[in-house]
N, C-alpha and C positions, 0 to 999 in steps of 0.2 A: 745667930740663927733667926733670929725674929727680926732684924732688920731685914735679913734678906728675903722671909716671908712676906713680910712687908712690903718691898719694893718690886716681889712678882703680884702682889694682889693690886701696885699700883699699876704696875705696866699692864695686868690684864684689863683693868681700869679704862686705862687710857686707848688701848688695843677699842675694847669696846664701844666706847665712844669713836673712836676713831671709823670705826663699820657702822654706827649711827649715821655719824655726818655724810660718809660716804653713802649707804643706803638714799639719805635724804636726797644727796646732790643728785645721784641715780633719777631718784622720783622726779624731781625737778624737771631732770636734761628730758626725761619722758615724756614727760608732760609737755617741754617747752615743745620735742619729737612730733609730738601726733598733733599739737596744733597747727605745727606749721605745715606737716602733712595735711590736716584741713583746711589752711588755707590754700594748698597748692589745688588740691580736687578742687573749690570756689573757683578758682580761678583757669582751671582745665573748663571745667562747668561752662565757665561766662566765654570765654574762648570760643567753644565749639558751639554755644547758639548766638555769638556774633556770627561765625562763621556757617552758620546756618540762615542765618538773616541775611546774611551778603547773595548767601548761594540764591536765595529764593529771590531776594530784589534784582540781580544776574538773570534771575528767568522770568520773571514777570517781564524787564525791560526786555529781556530777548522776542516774548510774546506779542508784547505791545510791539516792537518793532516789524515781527512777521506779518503783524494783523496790516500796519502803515502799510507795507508792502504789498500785500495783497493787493487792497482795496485800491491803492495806485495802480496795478496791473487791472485789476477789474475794468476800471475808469479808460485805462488805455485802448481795452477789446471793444468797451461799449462805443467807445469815441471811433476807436476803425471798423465796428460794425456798420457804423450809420454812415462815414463815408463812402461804404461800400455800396451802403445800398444808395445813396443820393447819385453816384457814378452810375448804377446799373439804370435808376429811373432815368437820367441823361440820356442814356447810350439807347434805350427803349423810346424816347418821344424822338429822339433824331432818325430812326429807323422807321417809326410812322410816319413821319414827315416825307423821308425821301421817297417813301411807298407811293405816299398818298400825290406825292410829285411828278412822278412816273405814270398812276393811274393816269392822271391830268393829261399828260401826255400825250398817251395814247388815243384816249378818248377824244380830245383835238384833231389828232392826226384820220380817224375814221370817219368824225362830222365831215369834217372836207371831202371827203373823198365821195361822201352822199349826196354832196351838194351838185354834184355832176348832173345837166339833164338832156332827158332824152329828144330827137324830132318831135317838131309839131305836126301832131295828127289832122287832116283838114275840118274845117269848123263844119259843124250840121245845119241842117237848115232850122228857121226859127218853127217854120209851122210845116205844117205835110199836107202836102196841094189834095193826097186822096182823103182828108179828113172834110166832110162838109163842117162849115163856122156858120154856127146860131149866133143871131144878133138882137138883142132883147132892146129893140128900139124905144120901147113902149115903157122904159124904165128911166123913170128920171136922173139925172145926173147930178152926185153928193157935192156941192157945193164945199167948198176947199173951205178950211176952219183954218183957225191963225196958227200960226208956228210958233208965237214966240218970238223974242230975239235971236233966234236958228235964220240964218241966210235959206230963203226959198226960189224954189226952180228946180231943173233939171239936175241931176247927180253930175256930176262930170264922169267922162268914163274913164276907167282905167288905162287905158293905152294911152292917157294924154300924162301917166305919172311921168315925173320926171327917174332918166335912167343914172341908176348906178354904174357900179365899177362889180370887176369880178363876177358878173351875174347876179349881183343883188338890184331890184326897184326897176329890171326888166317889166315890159310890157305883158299884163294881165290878159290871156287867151279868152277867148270869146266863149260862151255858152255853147259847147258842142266839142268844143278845142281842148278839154280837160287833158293835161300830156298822162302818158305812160312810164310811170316809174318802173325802172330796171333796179332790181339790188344787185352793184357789184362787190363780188370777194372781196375781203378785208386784203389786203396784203401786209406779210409778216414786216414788222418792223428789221430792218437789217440789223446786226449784232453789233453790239456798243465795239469799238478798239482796246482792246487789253490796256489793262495800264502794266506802265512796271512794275515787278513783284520785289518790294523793297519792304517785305515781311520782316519785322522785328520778333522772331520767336522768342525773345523774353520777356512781350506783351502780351496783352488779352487784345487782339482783334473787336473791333465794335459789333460787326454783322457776323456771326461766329456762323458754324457750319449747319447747328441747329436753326439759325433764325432761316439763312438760307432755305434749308430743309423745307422749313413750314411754311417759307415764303411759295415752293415751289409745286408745294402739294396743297396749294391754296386752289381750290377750281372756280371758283366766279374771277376770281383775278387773273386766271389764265384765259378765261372766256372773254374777258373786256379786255385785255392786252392782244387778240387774234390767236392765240396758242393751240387752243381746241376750242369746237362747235359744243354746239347748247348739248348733243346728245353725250359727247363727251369722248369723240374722237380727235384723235390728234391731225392739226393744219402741219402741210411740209410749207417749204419755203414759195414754193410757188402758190400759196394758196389752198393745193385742194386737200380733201379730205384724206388721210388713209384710214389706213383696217386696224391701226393700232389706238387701241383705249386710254384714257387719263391712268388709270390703275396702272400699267405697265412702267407710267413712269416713276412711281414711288421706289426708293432705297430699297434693293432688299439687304435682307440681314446677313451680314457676314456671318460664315461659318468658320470656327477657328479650327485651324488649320492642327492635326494633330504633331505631339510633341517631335521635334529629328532628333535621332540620335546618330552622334557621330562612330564609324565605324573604331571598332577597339579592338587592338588582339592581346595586348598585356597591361594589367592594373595591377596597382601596389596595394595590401590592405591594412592598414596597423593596428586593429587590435584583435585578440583571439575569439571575442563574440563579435557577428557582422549585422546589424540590422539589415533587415531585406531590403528598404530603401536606398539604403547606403553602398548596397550590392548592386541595386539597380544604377544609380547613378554612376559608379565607379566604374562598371562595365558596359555600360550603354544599352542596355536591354529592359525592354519593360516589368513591371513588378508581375503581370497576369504568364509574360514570358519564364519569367521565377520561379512561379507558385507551382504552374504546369510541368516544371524537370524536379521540383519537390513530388510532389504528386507522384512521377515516373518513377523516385527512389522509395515510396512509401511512406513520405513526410508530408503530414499534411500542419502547412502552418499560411497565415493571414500577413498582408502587407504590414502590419504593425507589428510584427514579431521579429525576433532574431535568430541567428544558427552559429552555429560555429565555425570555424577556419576552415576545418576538413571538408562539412556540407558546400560550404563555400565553395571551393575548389574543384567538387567534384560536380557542380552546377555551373562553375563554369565553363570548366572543359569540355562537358556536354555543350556546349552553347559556341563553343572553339575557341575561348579565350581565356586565355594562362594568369594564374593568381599567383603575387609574392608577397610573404606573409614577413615585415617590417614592424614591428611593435616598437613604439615610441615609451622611449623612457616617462615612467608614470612622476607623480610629482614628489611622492615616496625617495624614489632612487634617485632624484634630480638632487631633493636635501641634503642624502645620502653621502651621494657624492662631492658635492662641497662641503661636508663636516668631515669627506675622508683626506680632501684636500686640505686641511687645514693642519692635520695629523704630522708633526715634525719635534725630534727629538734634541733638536738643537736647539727651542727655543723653551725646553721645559723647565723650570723653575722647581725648587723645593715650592710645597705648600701645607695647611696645618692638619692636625689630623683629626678626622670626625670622627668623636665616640659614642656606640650606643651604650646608655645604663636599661641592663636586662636581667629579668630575675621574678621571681614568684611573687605575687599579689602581698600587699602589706610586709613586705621584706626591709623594704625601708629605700628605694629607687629614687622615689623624688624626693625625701627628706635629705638624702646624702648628695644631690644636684642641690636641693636649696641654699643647703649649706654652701654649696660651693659659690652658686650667685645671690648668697647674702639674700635673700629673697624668700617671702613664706609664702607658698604658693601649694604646697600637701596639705595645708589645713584647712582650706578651702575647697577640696575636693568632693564631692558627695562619695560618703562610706569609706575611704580614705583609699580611694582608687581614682587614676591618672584616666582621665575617661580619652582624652585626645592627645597625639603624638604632638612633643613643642620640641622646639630647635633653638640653644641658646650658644655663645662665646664668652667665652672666658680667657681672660691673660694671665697669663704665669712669667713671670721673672721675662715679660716681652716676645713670649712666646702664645700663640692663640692657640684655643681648643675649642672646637665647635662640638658641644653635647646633645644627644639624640636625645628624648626619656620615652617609654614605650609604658604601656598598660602592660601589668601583671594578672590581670583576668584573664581567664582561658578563654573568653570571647573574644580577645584580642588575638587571636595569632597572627592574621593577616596584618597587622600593622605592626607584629613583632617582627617577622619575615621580612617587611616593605623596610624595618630600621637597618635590619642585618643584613641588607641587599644593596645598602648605600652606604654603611659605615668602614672605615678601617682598621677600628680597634674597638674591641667589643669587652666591656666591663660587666662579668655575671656578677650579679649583689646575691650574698648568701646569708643570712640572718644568722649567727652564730648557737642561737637558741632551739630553731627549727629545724636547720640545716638541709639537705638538698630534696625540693617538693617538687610537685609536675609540673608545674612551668617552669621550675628552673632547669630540669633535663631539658624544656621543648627548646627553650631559651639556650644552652648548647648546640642542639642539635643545628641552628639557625644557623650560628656562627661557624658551625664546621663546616655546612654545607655552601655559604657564602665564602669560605676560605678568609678571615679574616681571624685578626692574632687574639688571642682570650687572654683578661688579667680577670684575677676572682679577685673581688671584694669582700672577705669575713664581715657583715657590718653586727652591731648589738653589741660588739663585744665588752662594754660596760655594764651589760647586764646581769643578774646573779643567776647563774644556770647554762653559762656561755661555755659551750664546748666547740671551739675552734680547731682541736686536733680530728674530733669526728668527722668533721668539714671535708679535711683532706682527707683524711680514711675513705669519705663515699664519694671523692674527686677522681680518685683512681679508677673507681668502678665505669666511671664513663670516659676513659682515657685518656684521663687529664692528670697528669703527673706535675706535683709542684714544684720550682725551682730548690726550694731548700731538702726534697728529695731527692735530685737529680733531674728532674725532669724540666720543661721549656715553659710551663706555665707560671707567672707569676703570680706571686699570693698578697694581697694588702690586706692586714688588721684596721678596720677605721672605727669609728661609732658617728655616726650621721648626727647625733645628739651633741655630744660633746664638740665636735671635731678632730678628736684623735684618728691620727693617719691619715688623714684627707690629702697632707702637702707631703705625703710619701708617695701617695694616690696617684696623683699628679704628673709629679716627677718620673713614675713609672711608664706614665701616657707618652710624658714625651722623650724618653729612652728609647722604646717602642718604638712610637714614631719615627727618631730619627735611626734606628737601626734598618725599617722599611723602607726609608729612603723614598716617600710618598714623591710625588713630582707632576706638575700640570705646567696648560701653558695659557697663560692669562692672555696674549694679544691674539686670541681666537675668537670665532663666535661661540656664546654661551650654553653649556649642553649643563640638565640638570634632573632633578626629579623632586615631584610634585610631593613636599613631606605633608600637606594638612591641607583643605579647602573649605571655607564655610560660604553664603551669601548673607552678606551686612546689608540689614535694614540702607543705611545710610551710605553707604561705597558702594554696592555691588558687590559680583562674584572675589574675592581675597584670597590668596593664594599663598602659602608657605613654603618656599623653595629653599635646595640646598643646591649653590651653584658647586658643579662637582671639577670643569675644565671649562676655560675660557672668562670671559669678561661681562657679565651682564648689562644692562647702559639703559637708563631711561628713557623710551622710544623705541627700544627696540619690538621686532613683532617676532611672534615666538607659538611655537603648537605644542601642546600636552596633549597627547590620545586623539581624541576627537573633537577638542576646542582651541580655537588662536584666538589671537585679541595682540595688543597692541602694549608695550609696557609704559603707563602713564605714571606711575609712582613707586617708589620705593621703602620702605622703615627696616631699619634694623629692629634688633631683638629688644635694643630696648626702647624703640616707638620713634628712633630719629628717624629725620627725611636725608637719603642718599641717594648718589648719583648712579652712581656704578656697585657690584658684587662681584668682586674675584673668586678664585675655586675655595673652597672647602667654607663659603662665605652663606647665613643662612636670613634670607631676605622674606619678607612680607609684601608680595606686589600685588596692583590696583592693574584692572586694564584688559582681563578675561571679558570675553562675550557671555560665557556660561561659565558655570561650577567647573570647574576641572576632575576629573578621577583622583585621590590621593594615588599614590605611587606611580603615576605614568613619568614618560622621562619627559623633559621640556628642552626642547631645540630653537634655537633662535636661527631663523629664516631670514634673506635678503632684504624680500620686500612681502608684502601685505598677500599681494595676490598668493605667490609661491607657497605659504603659510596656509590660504585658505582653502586653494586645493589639495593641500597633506588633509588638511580635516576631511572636506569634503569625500575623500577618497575612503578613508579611514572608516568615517560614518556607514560609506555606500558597502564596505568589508563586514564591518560589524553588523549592518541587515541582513544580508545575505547569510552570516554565520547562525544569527539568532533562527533566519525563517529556517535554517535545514536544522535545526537541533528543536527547534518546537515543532519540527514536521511527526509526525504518530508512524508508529512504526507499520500497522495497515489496519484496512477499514473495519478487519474481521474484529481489531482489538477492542477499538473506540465502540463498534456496535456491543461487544462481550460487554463493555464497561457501563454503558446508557441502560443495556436490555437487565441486567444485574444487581444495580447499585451500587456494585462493590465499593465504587472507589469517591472518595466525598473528599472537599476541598476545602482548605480554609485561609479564605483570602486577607491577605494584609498590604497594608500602604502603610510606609515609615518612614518618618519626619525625625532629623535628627540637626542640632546645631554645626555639626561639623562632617566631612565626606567618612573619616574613617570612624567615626560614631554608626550611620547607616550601613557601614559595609558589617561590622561586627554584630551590630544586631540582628542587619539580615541571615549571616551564615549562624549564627546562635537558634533562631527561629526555626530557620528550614531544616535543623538536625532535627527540631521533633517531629519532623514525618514519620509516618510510618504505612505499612502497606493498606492499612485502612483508612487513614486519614493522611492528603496530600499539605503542605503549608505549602501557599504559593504567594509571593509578592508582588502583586499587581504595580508598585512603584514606588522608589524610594529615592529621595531627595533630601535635600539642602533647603532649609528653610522654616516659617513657621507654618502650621499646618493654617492654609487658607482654603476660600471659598471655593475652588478644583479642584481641591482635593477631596472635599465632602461629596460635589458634583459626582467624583469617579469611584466613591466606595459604595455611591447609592447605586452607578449603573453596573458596580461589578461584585454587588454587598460585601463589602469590605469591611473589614475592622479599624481603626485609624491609629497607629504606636507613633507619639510622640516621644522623642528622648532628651532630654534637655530645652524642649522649646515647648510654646503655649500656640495655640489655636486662639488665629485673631478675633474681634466683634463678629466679624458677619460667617463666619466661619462655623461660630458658638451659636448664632441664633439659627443658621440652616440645618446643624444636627442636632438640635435641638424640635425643630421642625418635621425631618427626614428620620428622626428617631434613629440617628447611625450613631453606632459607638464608636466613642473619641475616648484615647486613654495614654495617658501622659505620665513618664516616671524619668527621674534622673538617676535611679539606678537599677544595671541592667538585670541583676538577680529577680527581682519584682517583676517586669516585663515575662522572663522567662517562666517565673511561676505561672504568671496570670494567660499565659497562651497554652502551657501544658495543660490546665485544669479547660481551657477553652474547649481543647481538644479530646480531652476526657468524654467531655460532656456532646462531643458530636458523635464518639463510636455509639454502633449499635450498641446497646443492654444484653447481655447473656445471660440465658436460662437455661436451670436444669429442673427435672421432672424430681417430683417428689411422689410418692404410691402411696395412695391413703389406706385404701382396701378394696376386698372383692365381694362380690356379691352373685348367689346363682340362683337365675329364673327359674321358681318352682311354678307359676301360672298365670297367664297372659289371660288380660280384661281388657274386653271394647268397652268404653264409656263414652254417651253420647253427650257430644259438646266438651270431654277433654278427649279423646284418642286412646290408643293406646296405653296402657299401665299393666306393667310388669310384679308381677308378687316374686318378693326377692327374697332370699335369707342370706343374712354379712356373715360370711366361711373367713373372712382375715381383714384383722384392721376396722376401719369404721367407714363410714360413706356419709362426706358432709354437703349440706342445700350448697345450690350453688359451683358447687364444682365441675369440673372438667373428666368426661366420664368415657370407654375405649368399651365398644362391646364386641364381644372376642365368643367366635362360633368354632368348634373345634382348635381350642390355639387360633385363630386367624382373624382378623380384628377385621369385623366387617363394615366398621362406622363411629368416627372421632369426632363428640359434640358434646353441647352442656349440656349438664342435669337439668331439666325442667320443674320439675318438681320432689321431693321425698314428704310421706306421708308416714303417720302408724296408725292404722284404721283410718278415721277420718280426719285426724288433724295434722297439721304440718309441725314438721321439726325440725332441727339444726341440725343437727346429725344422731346415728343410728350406729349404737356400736355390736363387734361383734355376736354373733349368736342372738340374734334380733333378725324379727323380718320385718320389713316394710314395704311400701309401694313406690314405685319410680316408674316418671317417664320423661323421654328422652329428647328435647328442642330438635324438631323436625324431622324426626325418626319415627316408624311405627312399624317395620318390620324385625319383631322382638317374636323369639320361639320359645319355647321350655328348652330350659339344660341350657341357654347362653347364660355366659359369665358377663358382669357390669365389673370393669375395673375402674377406681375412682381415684384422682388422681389433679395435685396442684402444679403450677409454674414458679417458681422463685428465681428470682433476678441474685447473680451473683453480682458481689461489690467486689471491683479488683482496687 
């Protein structure tokens, strides 16, 4: 007996050490674990600012390269400005010249013409025989003085010059013989001969029509060419003068001729509102032609406005011309129709089944997904809630499972809704200890109403106090009968802790699934829905999709809601770069223009354009629906509301790291309206809260809710500045306290009347320089300085104001209790009689 005592104390022994060495080797492989996990993030680290370094030397060279460009464009314009202009100074001294050629010309051809002379008139005599000549004999005669080296003598006379040609160096007429100049008329030059018109109209002509012009309405130049007289009548060809002036000749101004419209009896119109332009054009009739049979039917609208088909039609029948209303397929129903084209049952494939995990706040959702992808990802949550929707895969035995995980806060329903509306198999987690709470009924209700198959998850059940029979007792209550009842719902026992049940879990998923007989068709274009959106610093807009049919592809262009963009990258769940996403496949794509809406569905479009106008269309829908739902219901209301007060606002702009963070915060916020106080969300986005957003809560006093993310430098120093409050929480409990006490604190203050006591006028005093004063005696209660006082003649309260003063004799006191008289008078009151009663009387603010 004692050996074999012996040899269990040795095997415990050795047992023990045995869980030593193992404990140690543990610590070791942990230790060796999280090193080389540190070196991995090093080396992620040094990766992405090489790769940040690459990106930025990629854009500085791009820069420098734009700038090279530029400045060689510049260089080009300046270089073909200046030949332009050394061409136009050309083309400008060659048009002086040939002017100043012409003038030459002319004026040649008129000297000749002057040169013409007239008979010789007969010579006169030298002296006149009736003039007596005095002869002054008696005067000596001047003695000739020297000339000079000058030839002296007689002059020769002029008719001995030697004669010319042409009438030049003719004989000098004698003293008396001066001839008679005639001026005769200029005569018009005859007209030059046309040349051929071997007009190159792909040139610029030299003498353009302008130069012409100005040449023509030159008037000295037409006076020295013979065209018109000095006074500024016009020469005809013969010479003489007519009745027509220089002025008549000037261009006059064309008048543009007004618009023709071609006769029309039938126009097609394609869409159901017609701009009035578009009317005018389409039927050929003027827009004032339009306005005028508007007018006639008691429409009165402006050429920049629209009407409808009907108005349409019934203006232009007036007018005698027949309208057919052809509406063009919008870009909407073009997509439409090619994603119904693609729609064939012979090409559909089995595919895997997407599960949402759903179920009450702290249930244990994402600890029972972690477990499943090996991954600790719940214990990093703020307050141990799933704040944004994640999409992971899992393989089993070479079968794939695409996992939804949804927030279990009742802030979350819309992104519980958005999982239940995409998923095929839907897993409630039930905590074994709590058993079924309200979101775990909302979390049913999802699923029935999606029509998607339910398996319950028991989880906890390792814990001491685990009643998993009561589970199914209150499963029944919302008509879910479990399989080992009878009923169609399966039931899994798991512990998220442990692992126990998880690979029964599992197996159940894809029983399930392949009893559903799921099925798509991958050689389609890719249709899906937007599971999560955030905008990355570093990427841009990032988007979280579940391809649901079809094949996704890198490059392809695609529209979510009201944004396209173009698919430039891809990552799986777990950060790899892929090409393509087949159906039930949950991808992370680059390549949005903007943020997308979580939940809208995502369509892959042909080409870019066809993409841009689904948005476009989309965007110009969603205006229109917003401006008729913010329209007031009438003016009587909006004025009741201004002239009132009633109604007070409390604006918010919310900043949240991801699209279904902002949508949950928002519908969480705007449930604390209430009819005295409105919450209204002036804007809420994707992002960190920067410098437009402070801009927009200063122009609309706004509040600013961050959820997850920080407000950048300049952000912090302008509300810092603008004194706007900025207020930041990662969890959403906190937000919602701090806007309810917000809101507390904008209702009006409620008051009730508290009755001190009464008092009745036995005898009324004038005193000069106070008024008024009343001799009172207090019949109930007291009457305290200060208070709020009702003086009541007959019952009937003739005047509501403060106590001015309380006296007893002649000093002042705090107050005067019953069966005490004293003296009172009343702030701005003096009409006091015997026998009125003074009731005295406080306000107190209730605290709700």
């Amino acid at each position: 007996m004692a050996n074999v005592q012996q040899n269990s104390n040795d095997n415990l022994a050795g047992i023990k050490l045995g869980q030593q060495l193992l404990a140690s080797g543990m610590d070791g492989v942990k230790e060796r674990l999280k090193n080389a996990r540190a070196k991995i993030d090093d080396t992620k680290k040094t990766l992405l600012e090489a790769k940040n370094n690459l990106l930025e030397i990629r854009k500085r060279a791009e820069d420098e390269a734009a700038e090279k460009l530029r400045a060689e464009k510049e260089a080009e314009l300046l270089k073909a400005a200046e030949a332009e202009r050394k061409a136009k100074e050309a083309e400008e001294t060659a048009a002086k010249a040939k002017e100043a050629e012409e003038a030459e010309k002319a004026a040649s051809a008129v000297a000749q013409e002057e040169k013409t002379v007239a008979p010789t008139a007969p010579a006169a005599p030298k002296t006149n025989p009736n003039v007596q000549v005095r002869v002054f004999d008696d005067k000596p005669q001047r003695s000739q003085r020297p000339q000079g080296g000058a030839a002296q003598g007689s002059r020769p006379q002029t008719g001995a010059r030697p004669q010319g040609q042409n009438g030049f160096g003719q004989e000098r007429p004698n003293a008396g013989q001066r001839p008679q100049t005639t001026f005769a008329k200029p005569t018009v030059p005859p007209p030059q001969p046309s040349k051929p018109q071997n007009k190159d109209f792909g040139k610029k002509s030299k003498n353009s029509d302008n130069q012409q012009d100005k040449k023509a309405k030159d008037k000295r130049t037409l006076i020295r060419m013979g065209y018109i007289d000095d006074n500024g009548f016009v020469m005809d060809e013969d010479g003489e003068v007519s009745n027509r002036r220089y002025k008549s000749l000037k261009k006059k101004k064309e008048v543009q001729a007004p618009t023709q419209y071609a006769k029309i009896e039938k126009a097609v119109i394609t869409s159901k509102i017609v701009p009035i332009k578009v009317l005018s054009e389409k039927i050929g009739k003027t827009g004032t032609e339009i306005i005028k049979q508007l007018f006639n039917l008691g429409i009165v609208k402006t050429i920049n406005e629209s009407i409808d088909f009907e108005t349409a039609e019934l203006v232009a029948n007036e007018l005698g011309i027949e309208l057919e209303l052809k509406v063009d397929d919008t870009a909407e129903e073009s997509l439409s129709k090619v994603s119904a084209d693609d729609e064939n049952d012979e090409n559909l494939v089995p595919r895997p089944p997407v599960v949402t995990i759903m179920g009450h706040v702290d249930h244990g959702k994402t600890s029972l997904l972690d477990y499943i992808r090996k991954a600790n990802v719940a214990s990093g949550e703020a307050g141990g809630i799933t704040q944004h929707i994640g999409a992971y895969t899992v393989t089993l035995n070479g079968s794939p499972i695409t996992f939804l995980d949804t927030p279990g806060h009742e802030a979350f329903t819309t992104m519980r809704l958005r999982g239940a509306m995409v998923t095929d198999i839907a897993v409630i987690v039930v905590a074994a200890d709590d058993c079924i709470m309200p979101q775990t009924v909302e979390a049913i209700n999802h699923a029935k109403a999606a029509g998607v198959q339910i398996i319950v998850a028991v989880n906890k059940i390792d814990k001491p106090g685990a009643t998993p029979d009561r589970v199914l007792q209150q499963m029944t209550d919302y008509d879910l009968v479990p399989e080992v009842w009878g009923g169609t719902v399966p039931v899994c026992y798991v512990s998220a802790k442990t692992g126990q049940g998880v690979s029964e879990l599992l197996e159940t998923i894809l029983l399930v699934a392949e009893v559903s007989e799921l099925k798509a068709n991958p050689n389609r274009m890719a249709k899906g829905s937007i599971i999560e959106a955030k905008l990355d610093k570093g990427r841009g807009p990032v988007a979280t999709i579940l391809v649901q049919n079809g094949t996704l592809h890198v490059g392809d262009n695609v529209v979510a809601g009201t944004v396209c963009g173009k698919i430039r990258n891809m990552f799986d769940d777990k950060g790899r770069i892929v090409k393509s996403a087949g159906p039930s496949t949950a991808v992370s794509v680059l390549g949005f223009e903007e943020v997308p809406n979580a939940g809208d569905q995502l369509i892959a479009a042909e080409d870019a354009s066809l993409a841009r106008k689904v948005a476009e269309e989309r965007k110009l829908k969603q205006k229109e629906e917003s401006a008729a739902q913010n329209k007031p219901a009438s003016l009587d209301d909006i004025f009741s509301q201004l002239s009132t007060g009633e109604t007070k606002e409390l604006n918010l702009i919310i900043k949240a790291d991801v699209q279904g963070s902002v949508e949950a915060v928002k519908q969480s916020l705007l449930k604390l309206s209430s009819d005295e106080v409105k919450v209204k969300v002036v804007h809420g986005a994707v992002g960190a809260i920067n410098e437009s957003d402070i801009m927009l809560a200063k122009t609309s006093n706004a509040v600013v809710i961050g959820f997850n993310i920080r407000p950048d430098n300049n952000a912090k120093v302008i509300a810092e500045r603008e004194k706007i409050d900025v207020r930041t929480y990662s969890i959403i409990y906190e937000a919602i306290d701090d806007v309810e006490k917000a809101i507390k604190g904008m209702l009006d203050p409620k008051f009730k009347e508290n009755t001190l006591g009464r008092a009745e006028v036995r005898q009324v005093y004038k005193i000069t320089g106070v008024g008024t004063v009343a001799g009172c005696m207090v019949i109930d209660g007291k009457i305290v300085r200060n208070c709020k006082v009702r003086l009541l003649r007959a019952g009937v309260i003739i005047y509501d104001g403060q106590l001015s003063s309380l006296k007893r004799f002649k000093d002042d006191v705090k107050e005067v209790a019953r069966g005490y008289d004293c003296g009172m008078s009343i702030q701005n009151f003096s009409d006091i009689k015997e026998g009125d009663v003074i009731e005295a009387y406080v306000m107190e603010q209730i605290n709700e």
